[in-house]
N, C-alpha and C positions, 0 to 999 in steps of 0.2 A: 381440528382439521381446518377449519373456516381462518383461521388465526392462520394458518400456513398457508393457507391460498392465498390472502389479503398481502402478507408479504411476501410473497412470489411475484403478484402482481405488481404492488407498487413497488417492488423490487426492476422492473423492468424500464420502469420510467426514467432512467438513467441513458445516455447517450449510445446510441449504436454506431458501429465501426461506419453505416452505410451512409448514417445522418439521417434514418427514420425518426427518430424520436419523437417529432410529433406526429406521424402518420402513428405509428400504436400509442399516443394519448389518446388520438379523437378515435382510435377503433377502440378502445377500452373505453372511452366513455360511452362511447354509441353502444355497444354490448353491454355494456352492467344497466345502461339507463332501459335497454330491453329489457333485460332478465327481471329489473326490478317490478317494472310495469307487469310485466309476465304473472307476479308474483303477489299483484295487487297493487301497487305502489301504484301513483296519480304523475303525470308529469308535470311540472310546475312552471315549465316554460310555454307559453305560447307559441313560440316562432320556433318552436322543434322542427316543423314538418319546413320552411322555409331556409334552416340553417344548415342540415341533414346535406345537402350537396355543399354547401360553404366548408363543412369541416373535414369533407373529401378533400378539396379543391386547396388545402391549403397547404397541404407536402408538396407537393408540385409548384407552387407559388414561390414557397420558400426557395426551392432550389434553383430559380431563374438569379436570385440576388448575392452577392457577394459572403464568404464564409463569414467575418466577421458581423453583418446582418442578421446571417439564419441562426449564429451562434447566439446574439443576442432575444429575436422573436423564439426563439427555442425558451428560454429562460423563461420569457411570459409565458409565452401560451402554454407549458408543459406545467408549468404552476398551479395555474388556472385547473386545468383538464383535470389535473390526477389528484385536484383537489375534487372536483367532481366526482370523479371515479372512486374515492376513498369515500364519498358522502353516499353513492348509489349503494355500495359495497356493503356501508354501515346500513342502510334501510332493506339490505336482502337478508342480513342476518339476525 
């Protein structure tokens, strides 16, 4: 069951017709890095509590900038994130 959620999840990480994609990176990571903490798990970053409005603030950002732009920061930062998100995912299971 956990195996089918994991790829459900990082199933989703693939591009949306609306161009959320990184707005559900950084809610996916923000959500499993809760659930994990929830669950005992330590958080390893310092600047969580400092970053937590930045990783709101960056779908909105994105979409002031030109498609071939967002096309590209989408690449990084969705890499990045749902590499996190797969690492929370592994420490809740």
């Amino acid at each position: 069951m956990q195996f089918l959620l994991i790829c459900m999840i990082l199933a989703s990480c693939a591009a949306t017709p609306e161009g959320k994609s990184v707005d559900n990176a950084q809610y996916a990571d923000v959500g499993s890095t809760f659930a994990a903490v929830a669950q005992g798990a330590s958080e390893a970053n310092p600047m969580i509590p400092y970053l937590l409005p930045l990783k709101f603030m960056l779908g909105p950002l994105l979409d002031s900038y030109s498609c071939d732009v967002r096309v590209a920061a989408a690449k990084g930062i969705n890499t990045v994130t749902w590499g996190a998100v797969a690492n929370n995912l592994a420490v809740i299971s």
